[in-house]
DOKELO-407178 format. One line per field, with one value per atom (N, C-alpha, C): residue number from 1; residue in three letters; atom name; y, x negated, z negated. Coordinates in pm, 1 decimal. Layout:
# DOKELO-407178
seq	[NUM, ...] $
type	[ala, ...] $
atom	[CA, ...] $
yy	[Y, ...] $
xx	[X, ...] $
zz	[Z, ...] $
***
This chain:
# DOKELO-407178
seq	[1, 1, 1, 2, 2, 2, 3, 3, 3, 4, 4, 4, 5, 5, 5, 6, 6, 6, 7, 7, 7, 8, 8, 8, 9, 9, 9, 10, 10, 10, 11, 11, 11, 12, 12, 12, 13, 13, 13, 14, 14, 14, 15, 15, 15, 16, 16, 16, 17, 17, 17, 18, 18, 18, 19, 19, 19, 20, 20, 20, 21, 21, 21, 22, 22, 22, 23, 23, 23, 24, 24, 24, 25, 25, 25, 26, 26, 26, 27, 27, 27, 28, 28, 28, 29, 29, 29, 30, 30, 30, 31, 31, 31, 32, 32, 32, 33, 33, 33, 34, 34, 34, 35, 35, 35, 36, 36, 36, 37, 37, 37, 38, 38, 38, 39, 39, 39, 40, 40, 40, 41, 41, 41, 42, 42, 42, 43, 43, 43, 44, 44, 44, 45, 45, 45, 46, 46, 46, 47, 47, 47, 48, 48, 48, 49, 49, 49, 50, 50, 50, 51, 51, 51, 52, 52, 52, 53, 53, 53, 54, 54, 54, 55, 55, 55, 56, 56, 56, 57, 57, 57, 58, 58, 58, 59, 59, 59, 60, 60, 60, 61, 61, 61, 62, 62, 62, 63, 63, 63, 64, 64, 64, 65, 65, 65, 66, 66, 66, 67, 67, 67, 68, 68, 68, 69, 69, 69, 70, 70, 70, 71, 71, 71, 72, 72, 72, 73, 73, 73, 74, 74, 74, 75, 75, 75, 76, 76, 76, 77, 77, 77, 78, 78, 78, 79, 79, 79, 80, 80, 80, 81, 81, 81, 82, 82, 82, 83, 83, 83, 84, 84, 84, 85, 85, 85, 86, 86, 86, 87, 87, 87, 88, 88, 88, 89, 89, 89, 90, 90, 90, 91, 91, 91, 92, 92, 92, 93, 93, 93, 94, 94, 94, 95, 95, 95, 96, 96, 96, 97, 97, 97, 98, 98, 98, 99, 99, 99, 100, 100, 100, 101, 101, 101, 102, 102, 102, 103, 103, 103, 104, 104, 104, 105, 105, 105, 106, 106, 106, 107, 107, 107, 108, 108, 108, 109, 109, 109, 110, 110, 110, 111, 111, 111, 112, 112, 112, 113, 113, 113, 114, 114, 114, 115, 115, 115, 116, 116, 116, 117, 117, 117, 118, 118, 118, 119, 119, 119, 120, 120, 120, 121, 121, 121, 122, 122, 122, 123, 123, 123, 124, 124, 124, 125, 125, 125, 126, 126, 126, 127, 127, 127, 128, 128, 128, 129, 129, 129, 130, 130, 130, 131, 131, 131, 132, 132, 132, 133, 133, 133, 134, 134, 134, 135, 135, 135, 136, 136, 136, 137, 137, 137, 138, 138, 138, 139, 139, 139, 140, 140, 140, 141, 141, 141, 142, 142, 142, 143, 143, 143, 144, 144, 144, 145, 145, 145, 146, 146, 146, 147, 147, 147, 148, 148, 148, 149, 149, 149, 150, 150, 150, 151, 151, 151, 152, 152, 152, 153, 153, 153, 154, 154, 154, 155, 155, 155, 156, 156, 156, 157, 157, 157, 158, 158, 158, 159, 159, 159, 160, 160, 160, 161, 161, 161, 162, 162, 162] $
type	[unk, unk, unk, unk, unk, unk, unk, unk, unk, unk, unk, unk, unk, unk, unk, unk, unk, unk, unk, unk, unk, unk, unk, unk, unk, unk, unk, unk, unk, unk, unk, unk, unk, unk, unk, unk, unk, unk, unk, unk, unk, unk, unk, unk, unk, unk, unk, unk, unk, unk, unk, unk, unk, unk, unk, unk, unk, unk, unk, unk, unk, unk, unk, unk, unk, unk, unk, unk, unk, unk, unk, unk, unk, unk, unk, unk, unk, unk, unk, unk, unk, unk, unk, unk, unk, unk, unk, unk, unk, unk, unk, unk, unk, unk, unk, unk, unk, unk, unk, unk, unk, unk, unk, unk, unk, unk, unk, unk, unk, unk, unk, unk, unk, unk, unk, unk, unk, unk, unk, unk, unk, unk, unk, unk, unk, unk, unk, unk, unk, unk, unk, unk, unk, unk, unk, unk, unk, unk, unk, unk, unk, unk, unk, unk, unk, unk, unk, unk, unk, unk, unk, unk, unk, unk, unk, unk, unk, unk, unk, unk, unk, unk, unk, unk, unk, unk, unk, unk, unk, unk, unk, unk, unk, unk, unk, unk, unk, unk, unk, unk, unk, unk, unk, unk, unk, unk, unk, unk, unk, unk, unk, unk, unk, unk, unk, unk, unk, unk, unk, unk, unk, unk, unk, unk, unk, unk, unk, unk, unk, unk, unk, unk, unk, unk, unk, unk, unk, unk, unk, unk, unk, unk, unk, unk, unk, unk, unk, unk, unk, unk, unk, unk, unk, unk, unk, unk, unk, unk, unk, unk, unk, unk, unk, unk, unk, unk, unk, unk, unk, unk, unk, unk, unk, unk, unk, unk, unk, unk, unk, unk, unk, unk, unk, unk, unk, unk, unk, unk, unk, unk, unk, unk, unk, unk, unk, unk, unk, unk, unk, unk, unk, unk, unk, unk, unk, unk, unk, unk, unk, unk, unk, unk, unk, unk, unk, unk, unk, unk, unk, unk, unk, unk, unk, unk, unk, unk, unk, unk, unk, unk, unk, unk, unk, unk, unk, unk, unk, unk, unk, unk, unk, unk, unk, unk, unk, unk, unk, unk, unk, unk, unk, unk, unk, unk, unk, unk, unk, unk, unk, unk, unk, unk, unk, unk, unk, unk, unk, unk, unk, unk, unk, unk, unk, unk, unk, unk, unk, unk, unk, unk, unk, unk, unk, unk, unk, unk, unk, unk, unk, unk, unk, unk, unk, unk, unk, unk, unk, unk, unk, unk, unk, unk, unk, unk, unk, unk, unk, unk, unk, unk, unk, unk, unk, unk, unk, unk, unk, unk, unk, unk, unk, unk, unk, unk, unk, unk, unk, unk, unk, unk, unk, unk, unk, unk, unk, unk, unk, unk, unk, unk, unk, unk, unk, unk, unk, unk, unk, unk, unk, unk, unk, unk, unk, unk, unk, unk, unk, unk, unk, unk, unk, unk, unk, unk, unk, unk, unk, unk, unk, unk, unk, unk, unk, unk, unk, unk, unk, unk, unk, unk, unk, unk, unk, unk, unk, unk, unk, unk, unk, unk, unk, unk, unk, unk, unk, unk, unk, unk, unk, unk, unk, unk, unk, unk, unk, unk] $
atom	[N, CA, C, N, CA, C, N, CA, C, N, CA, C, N, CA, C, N, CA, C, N, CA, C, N, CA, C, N, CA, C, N, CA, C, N, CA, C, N, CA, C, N, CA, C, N, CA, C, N, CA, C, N, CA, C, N, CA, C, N, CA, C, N, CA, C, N, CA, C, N, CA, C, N, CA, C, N, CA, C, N, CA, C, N, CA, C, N, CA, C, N, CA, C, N, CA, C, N, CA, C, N, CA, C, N, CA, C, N, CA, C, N, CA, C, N, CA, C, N, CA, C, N, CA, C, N, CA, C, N, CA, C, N, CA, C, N, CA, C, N, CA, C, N, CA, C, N, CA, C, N, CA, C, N, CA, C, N, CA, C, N, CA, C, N, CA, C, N, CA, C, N, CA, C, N, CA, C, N, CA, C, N, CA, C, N, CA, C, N, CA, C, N, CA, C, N, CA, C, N, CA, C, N, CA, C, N, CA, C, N, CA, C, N, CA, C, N, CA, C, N, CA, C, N, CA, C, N, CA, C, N, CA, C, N, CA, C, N, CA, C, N, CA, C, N, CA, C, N, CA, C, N, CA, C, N, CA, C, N, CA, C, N, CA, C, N, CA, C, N, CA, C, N, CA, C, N, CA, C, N, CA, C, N, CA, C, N, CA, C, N, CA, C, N, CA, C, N, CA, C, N, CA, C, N, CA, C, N, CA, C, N, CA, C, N, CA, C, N, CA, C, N, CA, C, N, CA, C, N, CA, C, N, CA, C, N, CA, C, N, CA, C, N, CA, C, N, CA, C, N, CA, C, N, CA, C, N, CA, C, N, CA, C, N, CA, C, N, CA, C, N, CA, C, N, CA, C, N, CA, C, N, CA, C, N, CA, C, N, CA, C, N, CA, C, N, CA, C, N, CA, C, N, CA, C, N, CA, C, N, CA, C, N, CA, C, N, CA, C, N, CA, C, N, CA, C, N, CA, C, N, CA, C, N, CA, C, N, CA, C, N, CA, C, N, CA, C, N, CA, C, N, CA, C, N, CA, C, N, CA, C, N, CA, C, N, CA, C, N, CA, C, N, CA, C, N, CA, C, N, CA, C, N, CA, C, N, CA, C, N, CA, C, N, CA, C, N, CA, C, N, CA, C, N, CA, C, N, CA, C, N, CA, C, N, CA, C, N, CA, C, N, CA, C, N, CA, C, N, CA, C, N, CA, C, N, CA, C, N, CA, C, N, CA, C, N, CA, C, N, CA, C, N, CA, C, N, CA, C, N, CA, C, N, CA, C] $
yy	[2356.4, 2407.0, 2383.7, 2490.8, 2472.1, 2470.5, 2346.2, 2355.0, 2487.6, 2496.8, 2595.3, 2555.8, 2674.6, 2623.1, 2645.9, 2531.4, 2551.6, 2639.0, 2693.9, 2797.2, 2789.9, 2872.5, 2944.0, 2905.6, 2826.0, 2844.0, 2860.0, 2966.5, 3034.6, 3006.6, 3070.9, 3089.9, 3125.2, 3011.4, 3100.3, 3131.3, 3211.0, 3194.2, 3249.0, 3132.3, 3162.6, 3142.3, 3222.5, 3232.9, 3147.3, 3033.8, 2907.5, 2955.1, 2956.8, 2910.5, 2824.6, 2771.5, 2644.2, 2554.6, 2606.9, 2451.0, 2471.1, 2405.9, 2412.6, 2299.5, 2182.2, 2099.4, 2080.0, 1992.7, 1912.0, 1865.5, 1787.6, 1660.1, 1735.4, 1844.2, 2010.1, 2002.2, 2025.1, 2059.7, 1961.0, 1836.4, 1724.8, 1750.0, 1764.0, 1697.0, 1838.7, 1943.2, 2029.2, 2001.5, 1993.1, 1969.0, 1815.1, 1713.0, 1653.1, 1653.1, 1739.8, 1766.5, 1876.9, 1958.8, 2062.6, 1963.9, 1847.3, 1804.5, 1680.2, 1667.9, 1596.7, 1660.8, 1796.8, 1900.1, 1865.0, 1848.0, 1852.8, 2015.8, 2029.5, 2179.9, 2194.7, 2136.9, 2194.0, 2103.3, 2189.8, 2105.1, 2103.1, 2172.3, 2153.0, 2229.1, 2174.4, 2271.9, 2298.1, 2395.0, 2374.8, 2465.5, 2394.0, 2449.9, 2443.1, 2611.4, 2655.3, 2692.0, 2601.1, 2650.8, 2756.5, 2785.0, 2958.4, 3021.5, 3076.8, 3208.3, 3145.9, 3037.8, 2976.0, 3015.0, 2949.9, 3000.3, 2841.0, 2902.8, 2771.2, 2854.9, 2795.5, 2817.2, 2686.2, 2780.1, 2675.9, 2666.9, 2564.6, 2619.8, 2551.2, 2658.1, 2609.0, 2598.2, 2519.5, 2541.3, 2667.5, 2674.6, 2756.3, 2860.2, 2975.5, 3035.6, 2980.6, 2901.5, 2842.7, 2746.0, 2709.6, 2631.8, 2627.8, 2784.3, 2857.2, 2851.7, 2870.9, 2807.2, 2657.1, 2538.4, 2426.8, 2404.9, 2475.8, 2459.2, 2505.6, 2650.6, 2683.5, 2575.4, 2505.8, 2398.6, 2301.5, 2243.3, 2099.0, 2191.4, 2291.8, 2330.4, 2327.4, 2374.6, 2399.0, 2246.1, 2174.8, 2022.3, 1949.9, 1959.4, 1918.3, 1940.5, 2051.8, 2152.1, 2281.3, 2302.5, 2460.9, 2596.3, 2679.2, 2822.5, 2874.8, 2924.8, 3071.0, 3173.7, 3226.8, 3385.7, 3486.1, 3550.9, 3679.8, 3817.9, 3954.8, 4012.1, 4092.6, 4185.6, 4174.1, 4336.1, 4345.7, 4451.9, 4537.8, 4681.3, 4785.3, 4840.9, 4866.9, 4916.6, 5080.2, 5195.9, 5302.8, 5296.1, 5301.8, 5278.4, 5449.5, 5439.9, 5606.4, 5607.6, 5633.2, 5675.2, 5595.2, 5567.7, 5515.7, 5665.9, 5622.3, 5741.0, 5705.0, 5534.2, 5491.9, 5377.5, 5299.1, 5165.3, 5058.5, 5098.3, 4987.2, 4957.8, 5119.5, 5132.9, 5022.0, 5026.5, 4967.0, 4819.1, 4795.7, 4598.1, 4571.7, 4625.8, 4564.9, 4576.8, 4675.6, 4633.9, 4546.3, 4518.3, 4390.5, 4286.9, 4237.0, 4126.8, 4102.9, 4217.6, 4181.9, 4186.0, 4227.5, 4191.2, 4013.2, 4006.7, 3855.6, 3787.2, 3797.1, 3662.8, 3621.9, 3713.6, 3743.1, 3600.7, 3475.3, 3378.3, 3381.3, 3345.9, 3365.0, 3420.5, 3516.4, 3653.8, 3537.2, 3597.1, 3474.7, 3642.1, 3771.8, 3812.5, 3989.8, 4058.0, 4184.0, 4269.1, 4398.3, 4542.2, 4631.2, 4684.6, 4840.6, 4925.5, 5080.6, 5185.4, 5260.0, 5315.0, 5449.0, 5561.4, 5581.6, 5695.5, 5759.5, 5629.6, 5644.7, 5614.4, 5597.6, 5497.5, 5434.3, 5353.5, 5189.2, 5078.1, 4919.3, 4827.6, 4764.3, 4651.5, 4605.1, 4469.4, 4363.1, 4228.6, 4138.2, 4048.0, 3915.3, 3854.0, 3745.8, 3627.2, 3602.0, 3584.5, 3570.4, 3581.8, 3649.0, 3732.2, 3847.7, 3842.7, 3951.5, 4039.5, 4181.5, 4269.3, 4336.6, 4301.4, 4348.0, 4267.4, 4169.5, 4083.0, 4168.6, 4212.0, 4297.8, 4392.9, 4486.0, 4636.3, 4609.4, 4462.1, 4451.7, 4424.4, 4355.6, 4311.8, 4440.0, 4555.8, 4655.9, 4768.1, 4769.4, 4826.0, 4782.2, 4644.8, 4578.4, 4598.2, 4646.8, 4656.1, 4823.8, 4906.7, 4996.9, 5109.7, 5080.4, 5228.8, 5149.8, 5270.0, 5278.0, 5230.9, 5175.5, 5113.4, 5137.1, 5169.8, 5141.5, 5107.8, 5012.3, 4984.4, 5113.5, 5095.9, 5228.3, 5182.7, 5271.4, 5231.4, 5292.9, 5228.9, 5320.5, 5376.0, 5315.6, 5435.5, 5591.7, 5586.7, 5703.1, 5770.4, 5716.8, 5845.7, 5818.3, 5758.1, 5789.7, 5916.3, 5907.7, 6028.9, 6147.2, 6139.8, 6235.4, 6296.5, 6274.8, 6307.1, 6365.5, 6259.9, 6365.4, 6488.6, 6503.3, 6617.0, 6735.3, 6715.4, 6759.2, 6846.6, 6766.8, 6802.3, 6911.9, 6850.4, 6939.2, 7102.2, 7097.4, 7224.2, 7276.4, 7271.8, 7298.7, 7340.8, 7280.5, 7338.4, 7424.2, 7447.8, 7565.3, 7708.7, 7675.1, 7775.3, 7851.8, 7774.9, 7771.4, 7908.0] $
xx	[-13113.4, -13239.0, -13244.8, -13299.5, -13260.0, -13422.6, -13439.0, -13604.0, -13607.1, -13748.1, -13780.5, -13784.8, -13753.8, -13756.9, -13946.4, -13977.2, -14104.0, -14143.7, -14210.2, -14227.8, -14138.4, -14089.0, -13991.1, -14095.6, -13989.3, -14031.2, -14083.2, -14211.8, -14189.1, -14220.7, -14174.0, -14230.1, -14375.4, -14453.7, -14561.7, -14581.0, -14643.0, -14590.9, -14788.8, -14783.0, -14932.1, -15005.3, -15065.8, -15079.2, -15177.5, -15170.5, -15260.1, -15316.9, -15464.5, -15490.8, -15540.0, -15551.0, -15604.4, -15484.6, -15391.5, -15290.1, -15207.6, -15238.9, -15178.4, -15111.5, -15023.0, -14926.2, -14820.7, -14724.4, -14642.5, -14751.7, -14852.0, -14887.0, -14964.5, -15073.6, -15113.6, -14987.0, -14876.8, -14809.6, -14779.5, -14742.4, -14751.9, -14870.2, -14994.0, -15124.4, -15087.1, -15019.5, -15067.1, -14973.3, -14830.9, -14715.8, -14775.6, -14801.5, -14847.0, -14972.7, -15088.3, -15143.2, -15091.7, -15010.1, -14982.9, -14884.4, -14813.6, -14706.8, -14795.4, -14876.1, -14998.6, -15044.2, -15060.2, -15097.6, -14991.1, -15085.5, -15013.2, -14949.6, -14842.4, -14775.8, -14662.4, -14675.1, -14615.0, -14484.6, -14390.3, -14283.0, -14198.7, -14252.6, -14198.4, -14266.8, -14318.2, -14379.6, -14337.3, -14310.2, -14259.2, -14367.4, -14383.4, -14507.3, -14424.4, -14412.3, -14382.0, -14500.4, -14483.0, -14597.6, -14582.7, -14429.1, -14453.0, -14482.5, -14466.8, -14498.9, -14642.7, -14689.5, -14836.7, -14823.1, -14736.8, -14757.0, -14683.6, -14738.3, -14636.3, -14563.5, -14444.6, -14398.3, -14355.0, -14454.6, -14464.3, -14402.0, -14300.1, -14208.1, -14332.7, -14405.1, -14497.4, -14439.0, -14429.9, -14421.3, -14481.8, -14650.5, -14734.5, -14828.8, -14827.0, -14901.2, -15059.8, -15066.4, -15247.5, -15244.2, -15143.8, -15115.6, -15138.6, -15200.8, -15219.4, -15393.3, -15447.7, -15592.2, -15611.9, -15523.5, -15520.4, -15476.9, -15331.3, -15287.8, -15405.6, -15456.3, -15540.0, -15659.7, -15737.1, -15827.0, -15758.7, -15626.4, -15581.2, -15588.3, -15488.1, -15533.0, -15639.1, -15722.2, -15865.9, -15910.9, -15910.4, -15945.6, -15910.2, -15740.8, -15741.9, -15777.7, -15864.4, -15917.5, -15856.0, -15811.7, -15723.7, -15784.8, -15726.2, -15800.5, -15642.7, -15698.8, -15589.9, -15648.0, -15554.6, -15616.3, -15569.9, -15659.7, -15658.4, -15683.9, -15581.9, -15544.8, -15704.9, -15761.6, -15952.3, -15900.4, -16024.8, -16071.0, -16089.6, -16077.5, -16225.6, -16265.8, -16395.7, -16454.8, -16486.2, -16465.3, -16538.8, -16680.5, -16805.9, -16956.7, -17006.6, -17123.9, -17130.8, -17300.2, -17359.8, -17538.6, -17647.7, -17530.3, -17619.4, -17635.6, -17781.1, -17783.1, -17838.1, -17860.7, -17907.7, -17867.8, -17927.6, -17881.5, -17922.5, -18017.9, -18082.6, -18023.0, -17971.4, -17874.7, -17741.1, -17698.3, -17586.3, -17616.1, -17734.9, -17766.9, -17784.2, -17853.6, -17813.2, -17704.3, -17616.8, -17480.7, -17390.1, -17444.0, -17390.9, -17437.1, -17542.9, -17643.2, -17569.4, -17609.7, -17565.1, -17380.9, -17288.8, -17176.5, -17107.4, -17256.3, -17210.6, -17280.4, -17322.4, -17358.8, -17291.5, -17174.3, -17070.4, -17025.0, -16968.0, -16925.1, -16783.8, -16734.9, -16553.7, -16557.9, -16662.1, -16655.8, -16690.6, -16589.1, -16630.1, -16700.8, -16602.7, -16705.7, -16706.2, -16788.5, -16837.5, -16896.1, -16815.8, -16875.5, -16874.8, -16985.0, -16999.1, -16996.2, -16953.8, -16939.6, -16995.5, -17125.1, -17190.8, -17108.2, -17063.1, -16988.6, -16870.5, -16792.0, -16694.8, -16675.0, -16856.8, -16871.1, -16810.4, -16749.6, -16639.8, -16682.8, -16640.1, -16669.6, -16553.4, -16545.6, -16427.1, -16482.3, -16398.9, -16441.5, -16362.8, -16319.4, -16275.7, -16277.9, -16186.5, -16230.4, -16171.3, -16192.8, -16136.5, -16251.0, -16318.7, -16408.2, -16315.7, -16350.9, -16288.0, -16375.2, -16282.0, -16319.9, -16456.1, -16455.1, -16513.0, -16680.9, -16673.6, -16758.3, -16860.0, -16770.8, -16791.1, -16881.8, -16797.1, -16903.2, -17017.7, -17004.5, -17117.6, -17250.8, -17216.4, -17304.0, -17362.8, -17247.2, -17339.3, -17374.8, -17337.7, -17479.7, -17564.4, -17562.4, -17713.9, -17806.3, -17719.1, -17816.6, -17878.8, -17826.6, -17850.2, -17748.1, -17661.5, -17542.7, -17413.5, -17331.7, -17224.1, -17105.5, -16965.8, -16902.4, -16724.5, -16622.1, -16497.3, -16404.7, -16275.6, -16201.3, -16104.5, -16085.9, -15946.2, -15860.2, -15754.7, -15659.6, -15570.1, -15565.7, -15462.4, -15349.9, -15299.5, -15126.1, -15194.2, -15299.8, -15314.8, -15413.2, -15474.2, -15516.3, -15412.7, -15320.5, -15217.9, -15163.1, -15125.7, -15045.6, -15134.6, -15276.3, -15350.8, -15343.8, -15367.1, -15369.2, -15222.9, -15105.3, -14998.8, -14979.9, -15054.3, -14983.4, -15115.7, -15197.7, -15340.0, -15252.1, -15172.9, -15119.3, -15000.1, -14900.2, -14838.8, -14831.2, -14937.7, -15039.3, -15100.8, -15122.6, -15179.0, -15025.1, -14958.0, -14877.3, -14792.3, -14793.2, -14758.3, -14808.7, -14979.0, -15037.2, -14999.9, -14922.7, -14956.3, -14793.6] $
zz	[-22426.6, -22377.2, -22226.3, -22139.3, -21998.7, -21930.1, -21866.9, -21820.3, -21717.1, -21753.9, -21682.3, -21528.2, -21459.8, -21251.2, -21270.8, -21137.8, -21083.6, -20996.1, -20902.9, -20833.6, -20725.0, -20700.1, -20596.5, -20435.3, -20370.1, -20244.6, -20179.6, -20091.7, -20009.2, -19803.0, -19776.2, -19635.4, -19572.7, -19516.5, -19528.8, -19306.3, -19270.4, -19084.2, -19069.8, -18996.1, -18952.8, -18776.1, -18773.0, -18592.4, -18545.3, -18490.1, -18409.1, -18329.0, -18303.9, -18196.7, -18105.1, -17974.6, -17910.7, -17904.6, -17944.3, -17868.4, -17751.6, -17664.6, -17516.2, -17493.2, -17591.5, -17546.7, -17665.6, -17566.6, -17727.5, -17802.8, -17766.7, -17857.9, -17969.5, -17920.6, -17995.4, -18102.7, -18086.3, -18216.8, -18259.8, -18268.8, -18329.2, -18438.7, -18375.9, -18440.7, -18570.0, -18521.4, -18630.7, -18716.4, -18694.6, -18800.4, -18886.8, -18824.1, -18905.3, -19012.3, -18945.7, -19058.8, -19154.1, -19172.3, -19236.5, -19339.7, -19294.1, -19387.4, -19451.0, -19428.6, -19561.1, -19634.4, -19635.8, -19700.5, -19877.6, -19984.7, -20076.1, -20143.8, -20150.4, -20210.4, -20059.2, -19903.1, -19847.8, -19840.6, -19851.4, -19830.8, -19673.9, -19563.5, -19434.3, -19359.9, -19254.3, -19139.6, -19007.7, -18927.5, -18806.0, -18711.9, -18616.4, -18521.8, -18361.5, -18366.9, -18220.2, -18105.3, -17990.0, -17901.9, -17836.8, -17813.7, -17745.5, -17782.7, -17946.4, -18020.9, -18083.1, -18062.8, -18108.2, -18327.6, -18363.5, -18479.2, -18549.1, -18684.1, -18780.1, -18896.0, -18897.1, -18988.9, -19107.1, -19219.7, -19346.7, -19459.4, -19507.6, -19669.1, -19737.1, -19830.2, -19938.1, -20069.1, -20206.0, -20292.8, -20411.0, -20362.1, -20457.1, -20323.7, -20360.4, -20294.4, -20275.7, -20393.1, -20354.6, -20221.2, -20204.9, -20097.9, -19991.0, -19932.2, -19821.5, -19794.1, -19851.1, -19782.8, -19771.5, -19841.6, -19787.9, -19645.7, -19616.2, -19495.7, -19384.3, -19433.4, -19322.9, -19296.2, -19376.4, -19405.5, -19279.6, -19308.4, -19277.5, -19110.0, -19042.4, -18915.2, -18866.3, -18982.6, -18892.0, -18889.7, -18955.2, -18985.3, -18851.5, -18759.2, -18671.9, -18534.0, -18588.0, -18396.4, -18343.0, -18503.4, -18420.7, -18515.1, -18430.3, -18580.6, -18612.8, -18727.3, -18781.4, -18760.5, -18637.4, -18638.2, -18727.9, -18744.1, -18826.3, -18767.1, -18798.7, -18770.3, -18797.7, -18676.6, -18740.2, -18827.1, -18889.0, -18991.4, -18961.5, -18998.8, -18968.0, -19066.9, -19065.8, -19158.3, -19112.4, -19181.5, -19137.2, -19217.6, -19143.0, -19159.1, -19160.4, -19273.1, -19310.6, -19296.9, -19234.9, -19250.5, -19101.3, -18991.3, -18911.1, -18799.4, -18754.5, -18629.4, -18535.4, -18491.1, -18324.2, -18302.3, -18240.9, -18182.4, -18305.1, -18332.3, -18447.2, -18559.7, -18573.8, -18724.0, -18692.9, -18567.0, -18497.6, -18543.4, -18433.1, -18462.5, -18611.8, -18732.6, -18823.9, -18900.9, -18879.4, -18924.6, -18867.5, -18740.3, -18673.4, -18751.7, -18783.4, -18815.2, -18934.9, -19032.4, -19182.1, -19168.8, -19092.9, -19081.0, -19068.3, -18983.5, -18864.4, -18971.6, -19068.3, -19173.8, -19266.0, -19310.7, -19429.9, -19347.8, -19459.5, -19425.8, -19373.9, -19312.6, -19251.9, -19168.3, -19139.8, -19030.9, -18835.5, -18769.0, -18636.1, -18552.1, -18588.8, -18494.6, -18539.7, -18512.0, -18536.6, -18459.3, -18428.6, -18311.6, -18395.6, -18364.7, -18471.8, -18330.8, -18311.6, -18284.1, -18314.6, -18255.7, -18340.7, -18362.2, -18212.5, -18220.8, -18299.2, -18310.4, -18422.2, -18532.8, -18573.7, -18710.9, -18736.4, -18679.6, -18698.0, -18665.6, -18732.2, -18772.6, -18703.2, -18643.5, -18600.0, -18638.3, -18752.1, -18783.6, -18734.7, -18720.0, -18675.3, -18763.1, -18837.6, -18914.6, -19039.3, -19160.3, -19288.5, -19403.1, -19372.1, -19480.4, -19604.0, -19648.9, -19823.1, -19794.5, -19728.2, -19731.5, -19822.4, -19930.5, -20037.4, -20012.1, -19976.9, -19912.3, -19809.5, -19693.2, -19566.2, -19616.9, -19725.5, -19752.9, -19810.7, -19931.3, -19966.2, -19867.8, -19755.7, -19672.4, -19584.2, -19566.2, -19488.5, -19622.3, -19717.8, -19856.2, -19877.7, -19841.4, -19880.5, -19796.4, -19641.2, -19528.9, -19501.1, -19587.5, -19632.2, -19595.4, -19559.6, -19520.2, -19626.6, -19597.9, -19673.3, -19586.4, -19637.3, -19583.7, -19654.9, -19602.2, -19676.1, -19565.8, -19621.7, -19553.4, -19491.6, -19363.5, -19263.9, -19283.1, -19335.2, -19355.3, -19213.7, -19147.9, -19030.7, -19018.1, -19161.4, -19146.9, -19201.2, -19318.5, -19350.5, -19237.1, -19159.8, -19035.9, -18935.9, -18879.4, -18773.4, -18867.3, -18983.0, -19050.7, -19042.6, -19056.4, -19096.3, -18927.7, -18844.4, -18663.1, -18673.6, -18680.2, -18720.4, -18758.3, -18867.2, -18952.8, -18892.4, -18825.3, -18811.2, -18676.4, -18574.7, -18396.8, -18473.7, -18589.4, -18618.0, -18664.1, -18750.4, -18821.1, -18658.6, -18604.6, -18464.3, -18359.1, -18364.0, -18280.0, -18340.7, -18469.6, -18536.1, -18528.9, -18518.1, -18451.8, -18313.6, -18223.0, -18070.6, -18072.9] $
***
């Protein structure tokens, strides 16, 4: 009978911010390797990032916890939302308001013009829309490969015309 393996490995690479010395990455490698599940951390100050061997994928909001625990953030790559039923400034500020209360969220610009949402932070999407339905407009995540493709194929069909 052959025991079963425990979870596989993995790599986890996450982007710091606020550390401007050696001693900055010290403080973070050592808290990341108290972290129970991680089995090695390495924290580069040029590329401002860590790279983490975790045992379990749950492992990954602890690490982010223990960073933030010693004075640093994990940045996150921000959101957009395309926003559907506003038509002035007001419509604007409370989709700001009810954006900027969703917990995780650090920061939020709405766009009238291009009905877009730009978030900051570590909010669940799903979180986000609920907060601008409740505030009374409609809300879904952009996906940007499918409108870079859609502008694509939109210039192509057009210069076919020409």
């Amino acid at each position: 009978m052959t025991a079963h393996p425990g979870p596989i490995p993995e790599t986890l690479s996450l982007p710091i911010e606020g550390m401007s010395c050696a001693s900055c990455v010290g403080r973070v490698e050592r808290a990341l390797k108290q972290v129970r599940g991680v089995l090695d951390a390495s924290v580069n100050l040029a590329t401002e990032r860590a790279e983490i061997r975790i045992s379990d994928p749950d492992v990954r909001a602890e690490a982010i916890r223990a960073i933030e625990d010693a004075g640093y953030a994990v940045s996150s790559p921000a959101v957009e939302l395309a926003i559907e039923g506003m038509s002035c400034a007001s419509c604007v500020g409370r989709v700001e308001r009810a954006l900027k209360a969703v917990p995780g969220v650090t920061g939020a610009s709405v766009n009238l013009a291009t009905e877009r949402a730009t978030i900051t932070g570590r909010a669940d999407i799903a979180d986000l829309v609920a907060a601008v339905s409740e505030a009374g407009y409609q809300a879904h995540a952009v996906d940007p490969g499918r409108h870079a493709s859609a502008g694509a194929d939109l210039r192509k069909e057009q210069e076919r015309r020409v």
